[in-house]
C-alpha positions in Angstrom: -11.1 -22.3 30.5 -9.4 -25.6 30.0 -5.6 -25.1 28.1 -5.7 -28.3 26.5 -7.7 -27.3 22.8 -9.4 -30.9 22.8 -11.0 -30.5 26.5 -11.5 -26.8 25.4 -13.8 -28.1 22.1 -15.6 -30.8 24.2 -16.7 -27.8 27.6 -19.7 -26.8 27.9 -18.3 -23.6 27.9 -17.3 -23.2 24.8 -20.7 -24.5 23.0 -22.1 -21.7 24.8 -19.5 -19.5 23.0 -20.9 -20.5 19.8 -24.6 -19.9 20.6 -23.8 -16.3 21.2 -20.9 -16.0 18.2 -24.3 -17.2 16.2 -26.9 -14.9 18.1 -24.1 -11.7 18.2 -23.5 -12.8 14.3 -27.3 -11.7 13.2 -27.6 -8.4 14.3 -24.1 -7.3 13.8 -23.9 -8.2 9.4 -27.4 -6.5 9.7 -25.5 -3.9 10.8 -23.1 -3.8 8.5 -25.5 -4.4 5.6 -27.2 -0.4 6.8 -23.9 1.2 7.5 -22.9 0.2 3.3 -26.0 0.2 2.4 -26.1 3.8 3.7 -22.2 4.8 1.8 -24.1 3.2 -1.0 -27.1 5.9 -1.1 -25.0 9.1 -0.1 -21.9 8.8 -2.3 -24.1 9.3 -5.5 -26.6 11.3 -3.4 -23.2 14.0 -2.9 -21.9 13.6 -6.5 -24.9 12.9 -8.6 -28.2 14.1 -7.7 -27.0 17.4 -5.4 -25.1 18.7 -8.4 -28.2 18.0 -10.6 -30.9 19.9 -7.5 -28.7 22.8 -7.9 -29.3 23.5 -11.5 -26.0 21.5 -13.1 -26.9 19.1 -15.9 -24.0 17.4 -14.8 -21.3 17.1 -12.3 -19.0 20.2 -12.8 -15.1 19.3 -13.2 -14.7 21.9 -10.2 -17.3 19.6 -7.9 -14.8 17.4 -5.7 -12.9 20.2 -4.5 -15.6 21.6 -2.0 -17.4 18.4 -1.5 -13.7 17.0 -0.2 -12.7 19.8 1.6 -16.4 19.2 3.3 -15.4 15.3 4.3 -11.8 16.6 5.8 -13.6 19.1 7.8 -15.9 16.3 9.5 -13.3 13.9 9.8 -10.6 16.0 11.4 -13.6 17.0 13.6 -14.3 13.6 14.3 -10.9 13.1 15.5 -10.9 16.0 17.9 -14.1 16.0 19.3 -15.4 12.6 19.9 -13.9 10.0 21.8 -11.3 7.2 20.2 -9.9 9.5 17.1 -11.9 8.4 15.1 -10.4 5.1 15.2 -6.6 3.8 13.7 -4.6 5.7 11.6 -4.9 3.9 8.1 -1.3 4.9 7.6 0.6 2.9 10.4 -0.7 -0.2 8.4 -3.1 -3.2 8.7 -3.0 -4.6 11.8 -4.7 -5.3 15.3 -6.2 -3.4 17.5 -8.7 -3.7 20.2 -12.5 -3.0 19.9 -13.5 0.2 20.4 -15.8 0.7 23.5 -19.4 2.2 23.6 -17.9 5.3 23.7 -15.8 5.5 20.7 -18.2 3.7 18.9 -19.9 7.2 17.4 -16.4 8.6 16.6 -15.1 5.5 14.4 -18.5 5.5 12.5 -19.0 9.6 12.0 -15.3 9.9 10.7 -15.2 6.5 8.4 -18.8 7.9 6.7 -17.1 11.5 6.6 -14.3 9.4 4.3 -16.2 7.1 2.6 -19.2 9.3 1.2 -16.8 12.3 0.8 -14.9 10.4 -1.7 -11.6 9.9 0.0 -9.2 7.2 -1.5 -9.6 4.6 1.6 -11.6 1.4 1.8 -15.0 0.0 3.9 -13.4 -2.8 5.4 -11.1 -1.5 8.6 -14.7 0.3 9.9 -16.7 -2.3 9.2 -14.1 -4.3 11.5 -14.1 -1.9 14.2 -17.5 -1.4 14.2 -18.2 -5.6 14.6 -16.4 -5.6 17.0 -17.1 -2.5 19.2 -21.1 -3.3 18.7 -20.6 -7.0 20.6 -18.6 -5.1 23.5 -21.7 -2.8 23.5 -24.3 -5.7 23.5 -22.2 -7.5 26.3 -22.2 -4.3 28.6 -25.7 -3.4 28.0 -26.3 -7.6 29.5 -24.8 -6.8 32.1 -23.2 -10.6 32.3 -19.6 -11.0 33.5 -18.2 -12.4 30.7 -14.7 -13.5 30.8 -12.3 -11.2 29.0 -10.8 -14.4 26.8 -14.4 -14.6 25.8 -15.3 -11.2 25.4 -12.2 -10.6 23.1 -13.3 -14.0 21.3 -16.7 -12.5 20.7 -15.8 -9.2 19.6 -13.5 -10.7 16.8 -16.7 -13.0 15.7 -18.0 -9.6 15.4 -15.6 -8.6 12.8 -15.7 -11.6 11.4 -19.6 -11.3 10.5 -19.3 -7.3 9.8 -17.0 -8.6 6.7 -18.4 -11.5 6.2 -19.0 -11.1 2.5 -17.2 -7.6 1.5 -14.1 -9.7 0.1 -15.9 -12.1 -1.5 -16.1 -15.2 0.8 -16.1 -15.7 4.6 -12.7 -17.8 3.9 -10.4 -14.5 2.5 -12.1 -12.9 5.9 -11.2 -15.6 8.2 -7.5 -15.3 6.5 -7.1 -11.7 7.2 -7.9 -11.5 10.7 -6.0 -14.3 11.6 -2.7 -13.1 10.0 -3.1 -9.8 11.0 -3.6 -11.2 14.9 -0.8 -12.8 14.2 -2.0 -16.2 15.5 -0.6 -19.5 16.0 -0.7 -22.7 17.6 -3.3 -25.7 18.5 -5.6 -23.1 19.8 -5.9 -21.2 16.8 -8.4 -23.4 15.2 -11.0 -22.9 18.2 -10.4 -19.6 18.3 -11.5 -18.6 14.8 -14.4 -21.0 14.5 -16.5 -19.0 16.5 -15.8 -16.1 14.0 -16.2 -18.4 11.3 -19.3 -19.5 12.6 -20.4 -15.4 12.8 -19.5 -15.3 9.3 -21.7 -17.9 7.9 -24.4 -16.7 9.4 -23.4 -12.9 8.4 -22.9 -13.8 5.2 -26.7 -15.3 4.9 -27.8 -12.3 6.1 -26.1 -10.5 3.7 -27.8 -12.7 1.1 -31.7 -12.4 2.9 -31.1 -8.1 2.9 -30.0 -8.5 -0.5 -33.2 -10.1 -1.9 -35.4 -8.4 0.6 -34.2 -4.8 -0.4 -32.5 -5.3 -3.7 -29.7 -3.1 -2.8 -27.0 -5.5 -3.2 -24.9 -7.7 -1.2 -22.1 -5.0 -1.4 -19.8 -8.4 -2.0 -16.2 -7.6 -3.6 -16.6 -9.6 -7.8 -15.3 -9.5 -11.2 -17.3 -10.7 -13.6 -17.1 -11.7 -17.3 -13.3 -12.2 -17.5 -12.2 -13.6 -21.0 -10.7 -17.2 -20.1 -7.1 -18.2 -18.9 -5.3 -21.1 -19.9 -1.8 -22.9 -18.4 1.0 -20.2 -17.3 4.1 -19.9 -19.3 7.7 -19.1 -18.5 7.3 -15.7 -19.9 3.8 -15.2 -17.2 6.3 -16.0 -14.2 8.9 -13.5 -15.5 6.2 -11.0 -15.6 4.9 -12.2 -12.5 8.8 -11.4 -10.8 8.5 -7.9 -12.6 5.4 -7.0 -11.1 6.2 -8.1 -7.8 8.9 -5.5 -7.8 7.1 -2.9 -9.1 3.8 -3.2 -6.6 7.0 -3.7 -3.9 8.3 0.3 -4.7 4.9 1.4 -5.2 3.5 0.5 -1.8 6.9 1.8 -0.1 6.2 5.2 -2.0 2.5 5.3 -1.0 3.3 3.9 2.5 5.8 6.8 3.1 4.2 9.2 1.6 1.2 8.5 3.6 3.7 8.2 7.4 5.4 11.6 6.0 2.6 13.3 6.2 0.7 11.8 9.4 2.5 14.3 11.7 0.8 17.7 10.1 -2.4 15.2 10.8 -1.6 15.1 14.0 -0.5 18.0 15.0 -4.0 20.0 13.6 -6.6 16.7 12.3 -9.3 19.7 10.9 -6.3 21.2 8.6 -4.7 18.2 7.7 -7.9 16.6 6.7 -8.7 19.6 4.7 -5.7 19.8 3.2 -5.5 16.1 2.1 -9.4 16.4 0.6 -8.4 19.5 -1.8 -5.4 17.6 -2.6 -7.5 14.2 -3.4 -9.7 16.4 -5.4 -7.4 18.2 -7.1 -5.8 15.2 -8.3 -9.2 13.6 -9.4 -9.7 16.6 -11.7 -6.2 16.7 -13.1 -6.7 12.9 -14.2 -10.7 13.9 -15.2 -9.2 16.6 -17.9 -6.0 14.6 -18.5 -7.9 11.5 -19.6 -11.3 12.2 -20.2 -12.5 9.8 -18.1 -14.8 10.2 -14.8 -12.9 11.4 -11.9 -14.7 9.1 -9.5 -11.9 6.3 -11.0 -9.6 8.2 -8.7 -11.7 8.8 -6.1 -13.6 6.7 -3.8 -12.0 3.4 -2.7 -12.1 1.9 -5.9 -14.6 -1.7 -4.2 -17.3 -1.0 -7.2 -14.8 0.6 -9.9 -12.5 -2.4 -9.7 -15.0 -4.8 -11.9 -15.6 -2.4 -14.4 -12.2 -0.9 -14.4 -11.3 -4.8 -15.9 -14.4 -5.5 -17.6 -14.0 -2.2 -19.9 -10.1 -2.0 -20.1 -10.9 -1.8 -23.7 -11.5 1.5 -23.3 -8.4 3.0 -21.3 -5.2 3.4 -23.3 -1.6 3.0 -21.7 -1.5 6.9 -20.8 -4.8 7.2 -19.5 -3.9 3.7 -16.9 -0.2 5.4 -16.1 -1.7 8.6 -15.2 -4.6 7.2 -13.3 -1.8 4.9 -11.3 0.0 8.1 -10.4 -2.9 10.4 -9.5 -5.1 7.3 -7.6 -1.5 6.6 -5.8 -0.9 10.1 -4.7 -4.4 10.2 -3.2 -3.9 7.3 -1.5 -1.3 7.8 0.4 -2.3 11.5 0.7 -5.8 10.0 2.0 -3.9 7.7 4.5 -2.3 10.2 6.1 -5.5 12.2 7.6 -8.9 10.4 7.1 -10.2 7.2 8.4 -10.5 3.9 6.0 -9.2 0.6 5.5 -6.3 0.0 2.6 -7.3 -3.1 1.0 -9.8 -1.7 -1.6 -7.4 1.1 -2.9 -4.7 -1.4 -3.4 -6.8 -3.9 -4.8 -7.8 -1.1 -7.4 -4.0 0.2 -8.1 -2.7 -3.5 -8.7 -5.5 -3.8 -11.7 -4.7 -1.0 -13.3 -0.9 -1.6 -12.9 -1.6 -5.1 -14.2 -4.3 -4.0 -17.1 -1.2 -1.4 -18.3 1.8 -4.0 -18.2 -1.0 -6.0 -20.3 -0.3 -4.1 -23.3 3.4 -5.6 -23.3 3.8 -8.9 -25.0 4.0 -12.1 -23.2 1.1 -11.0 -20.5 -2.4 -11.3 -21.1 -5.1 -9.3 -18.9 -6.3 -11.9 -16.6 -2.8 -12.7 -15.7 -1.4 -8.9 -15.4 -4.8 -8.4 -13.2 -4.2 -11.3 -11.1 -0.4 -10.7 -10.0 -0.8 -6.9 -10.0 -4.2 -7.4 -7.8 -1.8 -9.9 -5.1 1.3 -8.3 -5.3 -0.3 -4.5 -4.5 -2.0 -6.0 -1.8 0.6 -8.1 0.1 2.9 -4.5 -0.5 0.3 -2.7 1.4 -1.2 -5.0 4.0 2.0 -7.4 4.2 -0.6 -10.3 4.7 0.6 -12.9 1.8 -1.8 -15.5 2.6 -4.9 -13.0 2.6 -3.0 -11.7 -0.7 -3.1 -14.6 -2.9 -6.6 -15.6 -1.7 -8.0 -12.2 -2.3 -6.6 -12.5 -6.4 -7.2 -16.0 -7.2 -11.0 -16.0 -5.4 -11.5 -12.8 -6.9 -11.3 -14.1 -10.5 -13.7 -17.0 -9.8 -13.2 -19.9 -12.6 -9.3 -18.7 -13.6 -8.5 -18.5 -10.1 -6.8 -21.5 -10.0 -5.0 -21.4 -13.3 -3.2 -18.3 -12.4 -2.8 -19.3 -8.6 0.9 -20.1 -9.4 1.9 -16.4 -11.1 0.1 -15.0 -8.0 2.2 -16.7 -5.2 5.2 -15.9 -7.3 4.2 -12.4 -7.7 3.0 -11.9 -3.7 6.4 -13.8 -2.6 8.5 -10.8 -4.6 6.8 -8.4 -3.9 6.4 -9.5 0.0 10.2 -10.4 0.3 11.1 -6.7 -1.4 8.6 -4.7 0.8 10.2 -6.0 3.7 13.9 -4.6 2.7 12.8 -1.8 0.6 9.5 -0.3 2.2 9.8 1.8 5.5 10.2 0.5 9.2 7.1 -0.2 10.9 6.0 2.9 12.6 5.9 3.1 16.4 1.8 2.5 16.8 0.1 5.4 18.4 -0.6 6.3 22.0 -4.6 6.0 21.1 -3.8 3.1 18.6 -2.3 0.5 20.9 -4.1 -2.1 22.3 -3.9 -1.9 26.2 -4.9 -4.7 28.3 -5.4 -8.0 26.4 -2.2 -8.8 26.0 -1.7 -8.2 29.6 -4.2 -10.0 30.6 -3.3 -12.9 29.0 -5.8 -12.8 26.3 -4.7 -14.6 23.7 -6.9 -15.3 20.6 -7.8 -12.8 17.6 -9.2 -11.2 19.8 -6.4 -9.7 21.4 -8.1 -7.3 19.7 -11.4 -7.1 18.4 -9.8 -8.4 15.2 -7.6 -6.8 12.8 -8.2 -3.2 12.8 -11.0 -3.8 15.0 -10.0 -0.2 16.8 -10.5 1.8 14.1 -10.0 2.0 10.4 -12.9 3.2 8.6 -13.6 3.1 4.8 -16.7 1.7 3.3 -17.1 2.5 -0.8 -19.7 1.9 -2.3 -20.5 3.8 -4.8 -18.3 2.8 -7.6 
């Protein structure tokens, strides 16, 4: 392939490329659609109706307990048994790995439903990557073509590209993560996402199509109804510094917690994993008694909570947000440690509720405390500051802009603090690692099949 970008976008070679990003783009969202539309069905099928067949008029207070030990048990099986672990350990971060093959395929799906419909505290979005990616690998095999390896690693990460194409909101907040979590650079950068740009698009009308077809939803990350937001004031960027610090020792305390507790996972994944889901439960029912509230607002990833979390903060008092902060943080990084799931929806969910809480204090209204908790969580957890502010200021539609400025204040402390404060990056697995890309010269976000393309599974739905 030519090295100069402008011969590169004028070869015949690389139209081609975007022919099959397009083709590869349809079946893979479709894909993704089933695999949440499927968390979607069994999360309330476990929690809601299979209490109900078995004589309860309601979920007992005792329920998560053996339905989580049930989901460790899988997943740690998962791990063992089939090829690929399952997929990335959640706890070593956000980052890229290579597609998993045909093989490991099975493995990364089985353990990132046995999290997500179990009601472990991880998100859809790290299987859903893996799983983009690993199904265009799969597709290319079973052609039997000899398709470059530059091109096959470009393919699989338009894979990712359309398995997330809508889960964060827009195609654009997708196209930002994987490309700084590749890590990528340079005059070929451009050419290198638009074929996963391109997957997008097209997965994201998909998306769209399923939606009306089966009225399921578009499983699409939104907060409606927010009261409006006008200019920022001095006192909103003082906050915004405050938070930034505070979502900065957070996400070091959930990070290390989580990496503290990976060994045991390794050492026995069953144990561990059963371990972890009686603890997760456990703290779901201390916060269900404590506050009164449902104990799904602890468990689960928190993608569906997080709109009516904000919409009805009415309703939660300063206690009942500082204990759901500490018992939906402990789970967390308890959760990271053993199961299989992506981190963004967790943190997305613990930065609103940290916000909502600081809200109560004068000088910060909601939409502002949301906002900056919301970007500052999430740049402390996936240290991605671009992705960060996009995710916050998209995610609040209309008053997106206005509060843009708290946001990158907010995401630059909290990113600059993480990075002195937070623990060293972890040495990346033997199973984790992506082997010959890099090697191979590879260079686009495909290194990888994306950004956790390897593994990472987490997909909620249900709240």
């Amino acid at each position: 392939m030519p090295t100069d970008p402008r011969a590169l976008l004028r070869s015949r070679s690389y139209l081609r490329l975007l022919v099959i990003a397009a083709v590869l783009g349809v079946p893979v969202s479709a894909a993704a659609y089933g695999f949440l539309a499927l968390v979607s069905y069994l999360q309330p099928e476990i929690f809601t109706h299979l209490p109900h067949g078995l004589g309860f008029h309601a979920e007992p207070v005792w329920w998560p307990l053996p339905v989580l030990a049930a989901g460790g048990v899988l997943t740690g099986l998962a791990i063992v048994y089939l090829p690929g672990t399952g997929g990335a350990h959640p706890a070593e971060g956000f980052k890229a790995h290579r597609a998993p093959t045909p093989a490991e395929l099975p493995g990364v799906i089985l353990a990132a439903l046995a999290t997500l419909i179990f009601g472990a505290v991880l998100g859809p979005e790290a299987p859903l990557i893996a799983i983009g990616g690993g199904l265009v690998v799969l597709a290319l095999r079973a052609a039997r073509r000899d398709v470059p390896d530059q091109a096959t690693a470009v393919l699989a990460s338009a894979g990712s590209f359309a398995a997330i194409s809508t889960l964060l909101g827009s195609p654009i907040i997708g196209a930002f993560l994987l490309m700084e979590t590749s890590g990528l650079g340079g005059p070929m950068l451009g050419l290198v996402l638009v074929p996963g740009l391109l997957a997008a698009g097209i997965g994201s009308l998909i998306f769209i199509g399923l939606d009306a077809w089966t009225g399921l939803g578009t499983f699409s990350l939104a907060v409606p109804g927010l009261p409006h937001f006008g200019s920022p004031t001095i006192a909103e960027f003082g906050w915004a510094v405050v938070i930034g610090l505070a979502a900065a020792l957070a996400g070091a305390g959930i990070r290390w917690l989580g990496l503290r507790l990976q060994p045991l996972s390794l050492r026995s994944p069953p144990v561990a994993a059963l371990a972890a889901g009686l603890v997760v439960a456990g703290l779901a029912i201390a916060y269900a008694e404590g506050a009164g509230k449902n104990s799904s607002d602890v468990l689960f990833s928190g993608q569906n909570a997080l709109g009516s979390l904000i919409t009805h903060g009415a309703s939660y008092t300063v206690g009942t947000l500082l204990l759901l902060l500490v018992c939906k943080s402990l789970a967390y990084g308890v959760s990271l440690s053993s199961f299989r799931g992506g981190p963004i929806f967790p943190a997305l969910f613990i930065g609103a509720a940290g916000g909502m809480a600081l809200s109560h204090l004068p000088g910060l209204p909601l939409v502002a405390g949301v906002a900056t908790g919301i970007g500052a969580m999430s740049v402390a957890m996936l240290t991605l500051p671009l992705t960060s502010v996009l995710l916050a200021t998209l995610l609040l539609a209309s008053d997106g802009l206005a509060v843009m400025p708290l946001v990158i204040v907010a995401v630059v402390v909290a990113y600059v603090a993480s990075a002195r404060i937070g623990p060293a990056p972890p040495a990346p697995s033997a199973e984790a690692q992506s082997p010959p890309a890099a090697a191979r010269g590879v260079t686009g976000p495909a290194a990888t099949a994306g950004p956790t393309a390897a593994a990472d599974p987490s997909v909620a739905p249900r709240r």
